[in-house]
BAPAZA-152917 format. One line per field, with one value per atom (N, C-alpha, C, O, CB): residue in three letters; chain; atom name; x, y, z. Coordinates in Angstrom, 2 decimals. Glycine has a CB too. Example, Ala and Ser with C-alpha at 12.3 -4.5 7.8 and 13.67 -1.06 7.14 Angstrom:
2
residuo (ALA / ALA / ALA / ALA / ALA / SER / SER / SER / SER / SER)
cadena (A / A / A / A / A / A / A / A / A / A)
atomo (N / CA / C / O / CB / N / CA / C / O / CB)
x (13.19 / 12.30 / 13.20 / 14.24 / 11.31 / 12.85 / 13.67 / 12.90 / 13.41 / 14.08)
y (-5.69 / -4.50 / -3.30 / -3.32 / -4.47 / -2.25 / -1.06 / 0.03 / 1.14 / -0.60)
z (7.80 / 7.80 / 7.80 / 8.46 / 9.05 / 7.08 / 7.14 / 7.87 / 8.04 / 5.72)
//
This chain:
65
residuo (UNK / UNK / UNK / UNK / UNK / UNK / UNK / UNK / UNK / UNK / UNK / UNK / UNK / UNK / UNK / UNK / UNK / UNK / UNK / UNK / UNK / UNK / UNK / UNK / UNK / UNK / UNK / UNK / UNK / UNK / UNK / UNK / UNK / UNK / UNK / UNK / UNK / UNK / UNK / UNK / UNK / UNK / UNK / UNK / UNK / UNK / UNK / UNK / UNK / UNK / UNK / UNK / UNK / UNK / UNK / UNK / UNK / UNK / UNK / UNK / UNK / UNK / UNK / UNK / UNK / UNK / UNK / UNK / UNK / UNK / UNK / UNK / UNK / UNK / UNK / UNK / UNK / UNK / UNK / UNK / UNK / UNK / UNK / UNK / UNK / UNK / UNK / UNK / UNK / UNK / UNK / UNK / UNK / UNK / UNK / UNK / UNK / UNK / UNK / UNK / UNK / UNK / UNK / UNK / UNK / UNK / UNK / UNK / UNK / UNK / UNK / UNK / UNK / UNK / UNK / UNK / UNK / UNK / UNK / UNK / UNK / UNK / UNK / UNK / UNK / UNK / UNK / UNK / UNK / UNK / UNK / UNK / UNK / UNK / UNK / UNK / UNK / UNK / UNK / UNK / UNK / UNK / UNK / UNK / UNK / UNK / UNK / UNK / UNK / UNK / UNK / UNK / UNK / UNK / UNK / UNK / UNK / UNK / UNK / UNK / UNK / UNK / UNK / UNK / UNK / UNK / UNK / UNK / UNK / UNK / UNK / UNK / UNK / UNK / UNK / UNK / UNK / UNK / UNK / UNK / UNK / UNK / UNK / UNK / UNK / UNK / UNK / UNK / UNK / UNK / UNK / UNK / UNK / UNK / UNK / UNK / UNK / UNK / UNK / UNK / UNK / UNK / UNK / UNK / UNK / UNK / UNK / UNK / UNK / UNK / UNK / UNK / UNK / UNK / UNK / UNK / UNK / UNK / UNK / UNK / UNK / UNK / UNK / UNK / UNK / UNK / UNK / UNK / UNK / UNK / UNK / UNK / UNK / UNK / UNK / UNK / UNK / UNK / UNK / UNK / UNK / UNK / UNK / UNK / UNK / UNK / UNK / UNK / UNK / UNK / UNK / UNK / UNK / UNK / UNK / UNK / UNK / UNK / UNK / UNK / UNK / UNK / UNK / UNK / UNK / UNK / UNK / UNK / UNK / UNK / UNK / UNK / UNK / UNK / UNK / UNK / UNK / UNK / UNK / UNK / UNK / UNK / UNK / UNK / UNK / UNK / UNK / UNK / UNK / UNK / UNK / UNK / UNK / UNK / UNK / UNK / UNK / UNK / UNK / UNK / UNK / UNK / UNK / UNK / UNK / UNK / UNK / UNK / UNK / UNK / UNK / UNK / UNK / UNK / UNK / UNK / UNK / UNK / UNK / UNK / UNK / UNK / UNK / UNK / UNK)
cadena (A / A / A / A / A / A / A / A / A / A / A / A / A / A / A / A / A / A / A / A / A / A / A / A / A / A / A / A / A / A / A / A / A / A / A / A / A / A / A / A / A / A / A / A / A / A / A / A / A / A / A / A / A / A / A / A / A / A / A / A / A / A / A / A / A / A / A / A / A / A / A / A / A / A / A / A / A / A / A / A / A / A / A / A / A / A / A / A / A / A / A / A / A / A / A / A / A / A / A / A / A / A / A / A / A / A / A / A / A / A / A / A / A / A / A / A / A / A / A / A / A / A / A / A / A / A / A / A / A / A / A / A / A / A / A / A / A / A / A / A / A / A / A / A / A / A / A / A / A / A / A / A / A / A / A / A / A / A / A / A / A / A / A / A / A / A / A / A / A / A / A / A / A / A / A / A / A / A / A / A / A / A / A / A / A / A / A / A / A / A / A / A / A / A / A / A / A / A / A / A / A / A / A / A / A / A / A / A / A / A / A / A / A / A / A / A / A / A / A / A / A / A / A / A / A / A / A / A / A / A / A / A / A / A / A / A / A / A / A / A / A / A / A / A / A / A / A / A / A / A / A / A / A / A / A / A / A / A / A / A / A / A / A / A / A / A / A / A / A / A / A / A / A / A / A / A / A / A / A / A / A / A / A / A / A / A / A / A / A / A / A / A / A / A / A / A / A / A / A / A / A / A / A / A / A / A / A / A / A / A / A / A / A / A / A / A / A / A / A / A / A / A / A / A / A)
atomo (N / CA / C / O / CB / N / CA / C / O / CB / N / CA / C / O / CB / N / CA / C / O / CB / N / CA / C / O / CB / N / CA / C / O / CB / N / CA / C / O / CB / N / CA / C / O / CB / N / CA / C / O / CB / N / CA / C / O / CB / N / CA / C / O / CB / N / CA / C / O / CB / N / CA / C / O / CB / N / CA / C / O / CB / N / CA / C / O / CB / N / CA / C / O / CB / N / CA / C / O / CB / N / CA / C / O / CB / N / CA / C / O / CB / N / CA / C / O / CB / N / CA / C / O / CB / N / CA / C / O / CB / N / CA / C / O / CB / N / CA / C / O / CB / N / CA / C / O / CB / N / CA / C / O / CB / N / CA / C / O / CB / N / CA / C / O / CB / N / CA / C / O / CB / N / CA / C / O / CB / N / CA / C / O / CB / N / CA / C / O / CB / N / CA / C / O / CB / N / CA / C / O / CB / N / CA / C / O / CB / N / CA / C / O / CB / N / CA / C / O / CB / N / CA / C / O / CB / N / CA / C / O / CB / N / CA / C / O / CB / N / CA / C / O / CB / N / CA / C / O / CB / N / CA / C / O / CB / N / CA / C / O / CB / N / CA / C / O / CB / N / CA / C / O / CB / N / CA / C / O / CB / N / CA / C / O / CB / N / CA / C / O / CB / N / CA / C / O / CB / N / CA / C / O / CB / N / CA / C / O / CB / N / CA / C / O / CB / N / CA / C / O / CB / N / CA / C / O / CB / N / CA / C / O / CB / N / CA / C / O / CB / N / CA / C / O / CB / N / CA / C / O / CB / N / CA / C / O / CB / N / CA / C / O / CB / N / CA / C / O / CB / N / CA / C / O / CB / N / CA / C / O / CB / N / CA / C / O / CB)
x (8.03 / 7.72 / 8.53 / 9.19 / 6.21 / 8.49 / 9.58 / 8.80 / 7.61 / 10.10 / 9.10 / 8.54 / 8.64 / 9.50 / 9.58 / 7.46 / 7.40 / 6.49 / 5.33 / 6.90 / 7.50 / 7.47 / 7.31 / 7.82 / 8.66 / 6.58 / 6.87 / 8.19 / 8.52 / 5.37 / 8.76 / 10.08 / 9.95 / 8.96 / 10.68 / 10.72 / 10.69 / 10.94 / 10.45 / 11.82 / 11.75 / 12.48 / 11.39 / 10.79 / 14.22 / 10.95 / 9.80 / 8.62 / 7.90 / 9.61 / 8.35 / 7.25 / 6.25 / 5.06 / 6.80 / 7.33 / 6.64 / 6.99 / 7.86 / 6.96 / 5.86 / 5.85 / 7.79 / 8.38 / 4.63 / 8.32 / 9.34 / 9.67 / 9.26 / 10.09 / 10.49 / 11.08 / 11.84 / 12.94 / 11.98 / 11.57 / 12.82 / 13.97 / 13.46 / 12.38 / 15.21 / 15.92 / 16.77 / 17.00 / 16.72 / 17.15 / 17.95 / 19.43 / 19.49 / 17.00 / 20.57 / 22.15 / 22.72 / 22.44 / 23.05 / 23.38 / 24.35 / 23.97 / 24.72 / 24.84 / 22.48 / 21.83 / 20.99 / 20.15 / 22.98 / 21.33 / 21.25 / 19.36 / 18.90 / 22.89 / 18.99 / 17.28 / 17.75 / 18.30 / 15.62 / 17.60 / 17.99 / 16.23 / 15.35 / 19.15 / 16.18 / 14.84 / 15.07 / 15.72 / 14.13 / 14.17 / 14.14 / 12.56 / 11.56 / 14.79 / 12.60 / 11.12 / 10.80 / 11.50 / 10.89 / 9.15 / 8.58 / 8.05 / 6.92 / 7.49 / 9.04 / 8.43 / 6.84 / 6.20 / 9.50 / 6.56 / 4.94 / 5.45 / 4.51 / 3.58 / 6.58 / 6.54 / 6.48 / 5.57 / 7.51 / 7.42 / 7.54 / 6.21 / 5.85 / 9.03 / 5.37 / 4.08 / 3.30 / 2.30 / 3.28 / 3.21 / 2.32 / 2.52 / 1.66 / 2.34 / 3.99 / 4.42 / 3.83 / 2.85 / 5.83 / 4.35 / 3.63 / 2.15 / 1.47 / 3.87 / 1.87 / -0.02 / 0.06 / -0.45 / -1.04 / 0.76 / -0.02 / 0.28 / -0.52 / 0.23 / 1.56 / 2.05 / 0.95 / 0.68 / 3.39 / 0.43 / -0.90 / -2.02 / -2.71 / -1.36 / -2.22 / -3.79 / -3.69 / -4.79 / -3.65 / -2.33 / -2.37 / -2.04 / -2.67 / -1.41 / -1.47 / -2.12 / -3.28 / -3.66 / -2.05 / -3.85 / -5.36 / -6.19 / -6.96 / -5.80 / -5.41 / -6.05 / -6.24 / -7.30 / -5.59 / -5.03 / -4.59 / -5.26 / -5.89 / -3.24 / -5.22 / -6.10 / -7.63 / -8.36 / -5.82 / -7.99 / -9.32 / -10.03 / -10.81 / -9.01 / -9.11 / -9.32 / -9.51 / -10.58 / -8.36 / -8.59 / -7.93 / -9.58 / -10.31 / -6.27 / -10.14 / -11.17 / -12.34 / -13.31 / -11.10 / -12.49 / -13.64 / -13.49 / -14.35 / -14.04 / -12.72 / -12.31 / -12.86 / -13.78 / -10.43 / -12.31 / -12.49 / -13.44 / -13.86 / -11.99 / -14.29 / -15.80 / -16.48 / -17.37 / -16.40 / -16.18 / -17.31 / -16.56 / -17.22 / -17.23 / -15.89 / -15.33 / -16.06 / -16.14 / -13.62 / -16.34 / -17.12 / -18.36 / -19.06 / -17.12 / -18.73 / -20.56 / -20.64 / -21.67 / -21.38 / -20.14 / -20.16 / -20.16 / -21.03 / -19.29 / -18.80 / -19.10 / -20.05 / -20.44 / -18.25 / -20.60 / -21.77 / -23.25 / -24.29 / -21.89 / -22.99 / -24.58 / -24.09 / -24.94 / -24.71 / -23.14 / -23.08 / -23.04 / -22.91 / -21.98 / -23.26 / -23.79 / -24.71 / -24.91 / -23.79)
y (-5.03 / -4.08 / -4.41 / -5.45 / -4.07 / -3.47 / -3.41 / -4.30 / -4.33 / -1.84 / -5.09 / -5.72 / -4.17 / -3.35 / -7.37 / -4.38 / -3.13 / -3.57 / -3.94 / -1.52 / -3.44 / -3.85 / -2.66 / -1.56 / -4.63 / -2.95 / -1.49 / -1.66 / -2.49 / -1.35 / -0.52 / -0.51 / -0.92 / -0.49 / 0.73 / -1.66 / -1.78 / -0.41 / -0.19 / -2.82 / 0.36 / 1.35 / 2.28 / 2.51 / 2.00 / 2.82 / 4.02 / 3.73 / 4.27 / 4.35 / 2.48 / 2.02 / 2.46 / 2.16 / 2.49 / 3.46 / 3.82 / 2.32 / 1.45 / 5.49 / 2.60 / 2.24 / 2.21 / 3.28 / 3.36 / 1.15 / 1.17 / 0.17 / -0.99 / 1.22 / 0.79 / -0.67 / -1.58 / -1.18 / -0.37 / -2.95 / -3.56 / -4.24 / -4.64 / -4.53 / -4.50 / -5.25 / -5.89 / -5.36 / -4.42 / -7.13 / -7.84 / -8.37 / -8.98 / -8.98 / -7.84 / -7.49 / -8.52 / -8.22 / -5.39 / -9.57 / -9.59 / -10.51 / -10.63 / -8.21 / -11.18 / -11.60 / -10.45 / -10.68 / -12.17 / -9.37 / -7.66 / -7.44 / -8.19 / -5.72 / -6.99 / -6.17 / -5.16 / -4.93 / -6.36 / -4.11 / -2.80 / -2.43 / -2.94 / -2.59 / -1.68 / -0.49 / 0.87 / 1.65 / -0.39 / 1.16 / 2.34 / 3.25 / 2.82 / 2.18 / 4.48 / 4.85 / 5.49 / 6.20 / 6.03 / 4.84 / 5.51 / 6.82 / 7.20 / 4.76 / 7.52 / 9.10 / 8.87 / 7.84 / 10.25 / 10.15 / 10.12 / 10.57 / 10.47 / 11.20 / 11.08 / 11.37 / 10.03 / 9.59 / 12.24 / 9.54 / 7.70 / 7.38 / 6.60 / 6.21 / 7.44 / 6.31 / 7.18 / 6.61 / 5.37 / 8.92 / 9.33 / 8.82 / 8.14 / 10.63 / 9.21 / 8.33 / 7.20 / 7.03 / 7.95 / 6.23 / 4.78 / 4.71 / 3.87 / 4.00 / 5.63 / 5.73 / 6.03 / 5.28 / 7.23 / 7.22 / 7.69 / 6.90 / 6.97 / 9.25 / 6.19 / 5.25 / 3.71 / 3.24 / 5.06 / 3.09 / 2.54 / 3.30 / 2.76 / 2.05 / 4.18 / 5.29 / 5.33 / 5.37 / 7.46 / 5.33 / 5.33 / 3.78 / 3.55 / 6.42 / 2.86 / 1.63 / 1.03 / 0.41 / 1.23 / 1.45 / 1.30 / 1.95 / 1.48 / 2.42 / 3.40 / 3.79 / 3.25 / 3.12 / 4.49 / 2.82 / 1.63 / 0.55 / 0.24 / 1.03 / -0.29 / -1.42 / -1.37 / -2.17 / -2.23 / -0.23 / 0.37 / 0.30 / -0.44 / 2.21 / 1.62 / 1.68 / 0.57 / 0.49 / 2.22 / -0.58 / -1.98 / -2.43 / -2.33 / -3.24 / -2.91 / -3.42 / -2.93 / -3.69 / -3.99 / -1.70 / -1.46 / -1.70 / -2.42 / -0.01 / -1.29 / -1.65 / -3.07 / -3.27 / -1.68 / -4.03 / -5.38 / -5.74 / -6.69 / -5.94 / -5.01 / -5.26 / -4.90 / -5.60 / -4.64 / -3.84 / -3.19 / -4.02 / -3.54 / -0.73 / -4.61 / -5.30 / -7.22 / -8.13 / -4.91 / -7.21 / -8.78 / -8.70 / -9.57 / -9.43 / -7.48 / -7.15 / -6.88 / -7.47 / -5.74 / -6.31 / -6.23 / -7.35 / -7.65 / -5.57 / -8.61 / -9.80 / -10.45 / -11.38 / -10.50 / -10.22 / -11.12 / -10.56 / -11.16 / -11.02 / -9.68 / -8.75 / -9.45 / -10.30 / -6.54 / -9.55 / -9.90 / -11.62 / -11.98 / -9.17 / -12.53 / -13.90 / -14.32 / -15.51 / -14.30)
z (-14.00 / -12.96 / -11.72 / -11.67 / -12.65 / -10.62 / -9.66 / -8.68 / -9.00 / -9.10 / -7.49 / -6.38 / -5.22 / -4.89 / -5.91 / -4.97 / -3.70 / -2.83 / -2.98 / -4.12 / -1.45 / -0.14 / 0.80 / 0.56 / 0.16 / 1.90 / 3.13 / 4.10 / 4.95 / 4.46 / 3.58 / 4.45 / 5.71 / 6.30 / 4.56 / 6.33 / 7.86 / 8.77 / 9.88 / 8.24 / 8.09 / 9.18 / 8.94 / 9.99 / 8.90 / 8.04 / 7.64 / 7.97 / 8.81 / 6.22 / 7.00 / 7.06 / 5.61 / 5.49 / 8.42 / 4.29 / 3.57 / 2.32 / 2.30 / 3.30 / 1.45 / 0.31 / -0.62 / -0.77 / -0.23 / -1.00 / -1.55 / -2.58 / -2.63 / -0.70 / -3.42 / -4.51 / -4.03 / -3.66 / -5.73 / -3.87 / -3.31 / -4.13 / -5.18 / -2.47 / -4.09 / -4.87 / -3.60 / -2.51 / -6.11 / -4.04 / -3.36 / -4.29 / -5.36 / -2.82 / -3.36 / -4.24 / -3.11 / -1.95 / -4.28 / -3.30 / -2.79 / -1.39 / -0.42 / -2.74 / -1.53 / -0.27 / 0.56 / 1.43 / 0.65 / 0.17 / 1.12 / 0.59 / -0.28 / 0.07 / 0.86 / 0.32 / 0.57 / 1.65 / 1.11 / -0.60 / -0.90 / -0.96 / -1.66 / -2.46 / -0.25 / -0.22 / -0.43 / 0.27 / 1.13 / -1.94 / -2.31 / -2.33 / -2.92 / -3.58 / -1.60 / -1.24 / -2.69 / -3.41 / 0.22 / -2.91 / -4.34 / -4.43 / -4.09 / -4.89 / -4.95 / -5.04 / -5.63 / -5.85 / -6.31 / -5.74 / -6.31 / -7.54 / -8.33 / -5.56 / -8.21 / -9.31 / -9.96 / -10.66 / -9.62 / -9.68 / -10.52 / -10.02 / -10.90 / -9.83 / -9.32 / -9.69 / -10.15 / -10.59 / -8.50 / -10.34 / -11.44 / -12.72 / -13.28 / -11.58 / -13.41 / -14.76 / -14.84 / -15.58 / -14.91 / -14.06 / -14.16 / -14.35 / -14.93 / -12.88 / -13.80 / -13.68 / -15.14 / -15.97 / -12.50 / -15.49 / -16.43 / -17.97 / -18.90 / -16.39 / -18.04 / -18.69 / -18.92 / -20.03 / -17.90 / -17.49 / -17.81 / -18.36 / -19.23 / -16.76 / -18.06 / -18.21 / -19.90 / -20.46 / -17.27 / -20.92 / -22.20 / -22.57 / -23.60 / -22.77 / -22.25 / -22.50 / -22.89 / -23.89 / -21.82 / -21.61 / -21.34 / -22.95 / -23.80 / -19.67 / -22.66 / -24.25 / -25.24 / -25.84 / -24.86 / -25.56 / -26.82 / -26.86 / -27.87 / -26.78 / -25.64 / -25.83 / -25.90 / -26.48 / -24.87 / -25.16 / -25.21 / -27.15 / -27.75 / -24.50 / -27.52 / -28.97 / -29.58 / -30.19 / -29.60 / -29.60 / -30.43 / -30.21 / -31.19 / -29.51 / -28.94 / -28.93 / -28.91 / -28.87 / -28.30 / -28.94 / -29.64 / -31.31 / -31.81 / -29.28 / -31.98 / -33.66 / -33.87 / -34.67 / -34.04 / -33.17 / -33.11 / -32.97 / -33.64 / -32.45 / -31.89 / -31.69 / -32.69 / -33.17 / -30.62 / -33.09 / -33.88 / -35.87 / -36.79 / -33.52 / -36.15 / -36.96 / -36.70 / -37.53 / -36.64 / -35.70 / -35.47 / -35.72 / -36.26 / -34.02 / -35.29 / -35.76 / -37.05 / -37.40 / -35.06 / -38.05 / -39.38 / -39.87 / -40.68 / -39.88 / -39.36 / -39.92 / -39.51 / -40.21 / -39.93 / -38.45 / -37.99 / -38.74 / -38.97 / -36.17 / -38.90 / -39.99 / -41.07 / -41.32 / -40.42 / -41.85 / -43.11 / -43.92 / -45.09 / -43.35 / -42.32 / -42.16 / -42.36 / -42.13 / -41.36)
//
């Protein structure tokens, strides 16, 4: 993931990279942090799913102890 700092000159939300000794500040549209949102929000899904399966796969073995 990107390091994001508040610009000095704006003062908004930005990506920072540093080239050359220099800090390059780039301001984060809202489109790139909806994606990103929504890129975690289906993660979340995935791992969501995985552990309920898992859960509900430990209780079967634990009934059948």
């Amino acid at each position: 993931m990107s390091q994001v700092a508040n610009c000095p000159t704006c003062g908004s939300k930005s990506k920072i990279k540093e080239v050359d000794g220099q800090t390059d500040y780039t301001a984060v549209q809202d489109e790139e942090a909806f994606k990103k949102i929504g890129q975690l929000k289906k993660a979340m899904e995935k791992f969501k799913a995985r552990s309920e399966a898992l859960e509900k796969e430990l209780n079967e073995l634990k009934a059948s102890l």
